[in-house]
N, C-alpha and C positions, 0 to 999 in steps of 0.2 A: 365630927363627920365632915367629911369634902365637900365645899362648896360647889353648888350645885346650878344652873342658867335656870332661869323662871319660862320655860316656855308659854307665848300666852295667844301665841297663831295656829288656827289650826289647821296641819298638813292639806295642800292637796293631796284628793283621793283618800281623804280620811272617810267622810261618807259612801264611797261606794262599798269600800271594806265593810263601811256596818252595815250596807245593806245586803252585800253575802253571808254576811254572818247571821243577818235575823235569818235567812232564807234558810241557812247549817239548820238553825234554832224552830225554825219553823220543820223542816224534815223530821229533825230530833223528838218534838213533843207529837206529830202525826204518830210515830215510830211506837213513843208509849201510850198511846190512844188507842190503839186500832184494838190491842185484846180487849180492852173495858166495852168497846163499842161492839165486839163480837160479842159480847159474852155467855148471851144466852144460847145464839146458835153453836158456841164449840160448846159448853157444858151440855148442849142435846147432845151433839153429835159422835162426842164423846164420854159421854153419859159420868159426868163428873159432878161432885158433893161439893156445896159451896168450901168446901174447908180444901179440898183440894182444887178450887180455883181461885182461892183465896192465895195456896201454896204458888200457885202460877204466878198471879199477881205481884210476891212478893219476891221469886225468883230471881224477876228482872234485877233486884235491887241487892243480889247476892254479890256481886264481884264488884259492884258499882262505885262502893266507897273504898275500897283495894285500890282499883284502877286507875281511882281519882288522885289518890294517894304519889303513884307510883310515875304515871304520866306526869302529876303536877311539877316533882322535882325534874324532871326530864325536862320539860319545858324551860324553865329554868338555863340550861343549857341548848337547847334544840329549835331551831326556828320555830315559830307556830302554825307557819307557813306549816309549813311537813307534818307537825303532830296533827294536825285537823284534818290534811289529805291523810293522810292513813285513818283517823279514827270514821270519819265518813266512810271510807271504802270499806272496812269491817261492820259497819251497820247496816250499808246496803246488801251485803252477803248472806247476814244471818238472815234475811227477813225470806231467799230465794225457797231452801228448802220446805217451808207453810206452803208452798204453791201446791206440794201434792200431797198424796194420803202421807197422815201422821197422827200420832199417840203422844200420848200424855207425855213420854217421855224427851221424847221427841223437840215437841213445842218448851220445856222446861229448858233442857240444850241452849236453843235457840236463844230464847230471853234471856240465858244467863251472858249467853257471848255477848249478845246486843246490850246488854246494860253493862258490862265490861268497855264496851268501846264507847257508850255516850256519857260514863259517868264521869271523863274530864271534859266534858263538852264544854259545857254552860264558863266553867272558870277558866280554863285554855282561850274561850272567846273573849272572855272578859280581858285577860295579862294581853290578849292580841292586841283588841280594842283601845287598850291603855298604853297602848305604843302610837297610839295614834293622836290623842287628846290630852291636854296639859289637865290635870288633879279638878280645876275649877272648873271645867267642861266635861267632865266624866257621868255625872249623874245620866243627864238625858240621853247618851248613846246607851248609857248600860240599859235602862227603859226601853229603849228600840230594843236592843238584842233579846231582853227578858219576855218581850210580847211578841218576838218568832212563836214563843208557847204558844199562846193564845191565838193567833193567826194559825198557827199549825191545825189547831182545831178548830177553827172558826170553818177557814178553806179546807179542809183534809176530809171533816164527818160529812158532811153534804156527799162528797165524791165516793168516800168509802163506805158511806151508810148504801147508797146507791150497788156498789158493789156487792155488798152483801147479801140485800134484799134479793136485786136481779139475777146474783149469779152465784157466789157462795167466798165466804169471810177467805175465803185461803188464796182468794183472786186477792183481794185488798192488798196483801202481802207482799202479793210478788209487785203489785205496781208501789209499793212506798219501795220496794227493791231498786225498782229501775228509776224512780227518782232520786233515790239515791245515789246510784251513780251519773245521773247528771250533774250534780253538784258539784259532786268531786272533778268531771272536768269541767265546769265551769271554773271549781276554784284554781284549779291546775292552770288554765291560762292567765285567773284574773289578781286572784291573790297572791299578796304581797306582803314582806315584814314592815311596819309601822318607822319611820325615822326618830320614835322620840325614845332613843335607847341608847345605852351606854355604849359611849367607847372602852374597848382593853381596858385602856389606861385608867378610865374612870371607875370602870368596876374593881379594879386592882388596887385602887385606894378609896373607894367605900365601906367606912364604919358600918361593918355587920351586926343586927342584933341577936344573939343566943335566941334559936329557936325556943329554946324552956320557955324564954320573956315572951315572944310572942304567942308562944300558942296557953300558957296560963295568964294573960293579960286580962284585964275584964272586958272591956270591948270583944275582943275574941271571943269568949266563953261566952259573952251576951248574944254577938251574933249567929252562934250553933246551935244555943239552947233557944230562942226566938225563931230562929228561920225550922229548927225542928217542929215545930207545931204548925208554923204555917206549911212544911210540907206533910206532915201529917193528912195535912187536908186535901192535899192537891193529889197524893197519890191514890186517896180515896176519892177523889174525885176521876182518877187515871182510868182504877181499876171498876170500881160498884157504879157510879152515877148513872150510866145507862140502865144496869141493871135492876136499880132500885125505882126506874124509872118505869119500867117491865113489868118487872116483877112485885112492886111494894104498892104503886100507882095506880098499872093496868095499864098501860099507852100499850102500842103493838113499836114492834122493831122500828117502821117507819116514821111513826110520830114523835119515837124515842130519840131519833138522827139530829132532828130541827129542836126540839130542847136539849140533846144534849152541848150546842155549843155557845148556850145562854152564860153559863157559869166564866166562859172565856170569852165572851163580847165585855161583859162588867169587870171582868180580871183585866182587860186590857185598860180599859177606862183606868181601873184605877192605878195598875202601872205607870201609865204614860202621866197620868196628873198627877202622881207620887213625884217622876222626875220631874217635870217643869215644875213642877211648887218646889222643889228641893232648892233649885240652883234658883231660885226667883229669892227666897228667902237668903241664901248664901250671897248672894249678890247685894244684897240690904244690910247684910252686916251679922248675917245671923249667925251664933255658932255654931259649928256642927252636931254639936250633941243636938238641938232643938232641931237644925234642916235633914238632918238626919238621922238618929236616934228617937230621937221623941217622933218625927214625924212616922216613922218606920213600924217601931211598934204599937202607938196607940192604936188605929185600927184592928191589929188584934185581939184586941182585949173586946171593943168593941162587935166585932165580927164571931167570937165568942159566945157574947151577949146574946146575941139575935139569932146564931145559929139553935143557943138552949132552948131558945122556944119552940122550935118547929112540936117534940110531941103532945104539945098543949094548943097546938093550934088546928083546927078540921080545913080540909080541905085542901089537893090536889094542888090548882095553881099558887095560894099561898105558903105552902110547906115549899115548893118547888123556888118562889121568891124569896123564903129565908135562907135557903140553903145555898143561892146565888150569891145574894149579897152577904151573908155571913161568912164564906169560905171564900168570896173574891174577894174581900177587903186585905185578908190576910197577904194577896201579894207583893202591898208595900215596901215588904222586909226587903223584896229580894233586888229593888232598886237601889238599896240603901249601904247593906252591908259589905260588899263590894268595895266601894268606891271608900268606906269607914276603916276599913284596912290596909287599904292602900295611903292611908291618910301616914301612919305609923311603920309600915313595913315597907325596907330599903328596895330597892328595884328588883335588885339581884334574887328577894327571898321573894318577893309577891308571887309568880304563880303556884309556887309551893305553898305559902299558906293559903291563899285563896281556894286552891287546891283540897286542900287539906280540912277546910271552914266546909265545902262540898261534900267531902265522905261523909263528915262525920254529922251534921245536918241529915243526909240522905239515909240514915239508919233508920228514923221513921219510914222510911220505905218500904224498908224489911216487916216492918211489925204493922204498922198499920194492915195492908190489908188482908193480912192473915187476921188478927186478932177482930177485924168485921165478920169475914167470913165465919168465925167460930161463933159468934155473938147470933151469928143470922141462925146458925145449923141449930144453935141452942136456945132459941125462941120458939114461944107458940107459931108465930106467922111470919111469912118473911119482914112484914111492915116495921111490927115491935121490932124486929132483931133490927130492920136498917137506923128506928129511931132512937134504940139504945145507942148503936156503934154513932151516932151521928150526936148523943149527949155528948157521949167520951170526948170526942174532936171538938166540942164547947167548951168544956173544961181543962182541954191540952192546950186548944188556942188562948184562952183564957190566962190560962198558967203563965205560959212561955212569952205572954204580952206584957204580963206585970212586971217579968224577968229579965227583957228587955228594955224594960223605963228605969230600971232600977241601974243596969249594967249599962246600955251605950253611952261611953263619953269620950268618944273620939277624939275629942280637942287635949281633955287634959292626958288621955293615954300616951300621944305622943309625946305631951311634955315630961310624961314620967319616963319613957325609954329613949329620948332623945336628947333632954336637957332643953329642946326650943319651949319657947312662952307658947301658954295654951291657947294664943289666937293665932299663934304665927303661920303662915303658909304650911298648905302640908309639905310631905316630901315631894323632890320633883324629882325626875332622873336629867341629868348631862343628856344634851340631845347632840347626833352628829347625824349630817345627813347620807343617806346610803345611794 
């Protein structure tokens, strides 16, 4: 493979780019928030069967892994500058039409174009991001970008709970619309391609690895089958947690606003301390499988644990506690796997795998929150049905935490598809400045 310059400074105006990017990432998770947080005033209004807003729910997540797919290799080729102004401007569009009367079918439409255009979101940010930061400094910005989620709903439910209460869910809409398009011109003035990227000449003599290697690697298969159960949880968390809140609890709409952004103040937490312990321990000498693999998925296994108990436990505010920290620990993975791929995959193939690690991850999207809704419709009570569907997401989390201690070893994966010694630096790209 071509030797390659160790960058180890990092760009001016690397941080503002990340902070437009949480901000992308902060729109992005308001954007899949806002139906969970409606949920009970559109299934009035439109007088819908949990199983068909169950169908809603997982809609969104029909083109999602396609798009991730198909943009990823694009990116690859295409500034990321560009691919992000356009995916932003296609999300602030679909949210316009919610502003007036609409049917079931209608809103299905909508979510699918919208999860079409954010489902190269999260990894487009990332291949951006990683144009910005040398391999050893990547954890903690991916951690910023990851908790725009959690900010998105922290800031976004307060404002859009409000909207709903005082005025009605189809206003919430239009105004994540028109934020939207701010974004996109903010980014249009401020965003910029990263300098830590190849020249011509250096990607023209970069040792490619056979995608086959890459995407049947173990590391890879660990990080889709892991990061699959913690999103298991998060899109039930997208879709039902208000509602179960409503509906399973008894809170009224408004009280349901101010807990529902409990699950993403402790998802931040433990994002953000996922990446500083990551690079704290990498900095000491750790390997990556432990600063990242190990650290990644133990929590879920753990978060598993504590979510099984909630039907064995009475009571309101502590079911509402296990269900926090058991589904928020889970989002350790998502600071980890990222940065564990890019360990082993050449500059040139990264945003297509990561890409790629995205779709196929996001399938639980699809199935999760249908398979709650059925669970719910096919209960005696709503309750039972939310603490059946919420064993299931104990035992996915669970699963897919064992399967990630078993599968990330980052270190020695590169040394199998690259020939370097399993501690050796990961890959870097040639950097030229623009």
């Amino acid at each position: 493979m071509a030797a390659r310059a160790t960058p180890t400074e990092t760009p001016k105006g690397a941080w503002t780019i990340t902070f437009l990017l949480f901000l992308l990432m902060l729109v992005n998770f308001a954007d899949k928030i806002v139906v969970g947080l409606a949920a009970v005033p559109i299934m009035t209004e439109l007088n819908l069967k949990p199983t068909q807003f169950g169908l809603l729910g997982s809609s969104f997540f029909l083109l999602f892994s396609i798009s991730a797919i198909v943009v990823g290799f694009i990116a690859n080729r295409v500034a990321t500058r560009w691919v992000l102004l356009v995916l932003a401007l296609v999300w602030a569009l679909a949210q316009f039409p919610m502003v007036g009367t609409v049917g079931l079918t209608t809103l299905l439409i909508c979510r699918v174009i919208l999860g079409a255009g954010e489902g190269p979101a999260f990894s487009v940010a990332a291949h951006a991001i990683y144009k910005w930061f040398p391999d050893e400094k990547r954890t903690l910005p991916t951690a910023i970008l990851s908790q725009g989620s959690a900010f998105g709903v922290i800031i976004a439910v307060p404002a859009l709970n409000w909207l709903i209460v005082n005025y009605s869910w189809h206003y919430a809409f239009g105004a994540l619309g028109v934020v939207g398009v701010l974004w996109v011109l903010a980014w249009l003035i401020l965003g910029k391609e990263g300098p830590l990227v190849h020249t011509a000449a250096v990607a023209a003599e970069e040792t490619k690895i056979p995608y086959s290697r890459l995407l049947t690697s173990r590391t890879f298969i660990g990080c889709v089958l892991t990061t699959f159960g913690a999103y298991w949880a998060l899109s039930l968390g997208l879709t039902w947690f208000t509602s179960f809140i409503i509906q399973g609890l008894g809170f009224t709409q408004q009280q349901a606003g101010f807990v529902s952004i409990l699950p993403w103040i402790f998802g931040a937490i433990v994002v953000i301390l996922t990446g500083w312990f990551s690079q704290v321990l990498m900095a000491r000498g750790v390997s990556t499988r432990g600063a990242r693999g190990v650290l990644g998925a133990a929590p879920l296994v753990v978060g598993g644990a504590i979510l099984a108990m909630m039907p064995h436990i009475s009571g309101a505010g502590l079911q509402i506690a296990l269900l926090v920290i058991g589904a928020g620990l889970s989002g350790s993975i998502y600071v980890v796997c990222p940065p564990m791929l890019g360990e082993f995959t050449p500059v040139s193939q990264r945003g297509a795998i990561i890409a790629i690690y995205g779709a196929l991850y996001s399938f639980s999207g699809i199935i999760a929150p249908y398979v709650m809704g059925n669970v719910i419709q096919g209960s005696a009570n709503p309750l039972a049905g939310y603490m059946t569907g919420f064993t299931i997401n104990a035992c996915i989390l669970i699963g897919s935490g064992v399967l990630g201690l078993l599968l990330l070893w980052p270190n020695t994966e590169r040394a199998r598809l690259t020939g370097a010694a399993p501690d050796a630096p990961a890959l870097k790209s040639a950097v030229s400045p623009t």
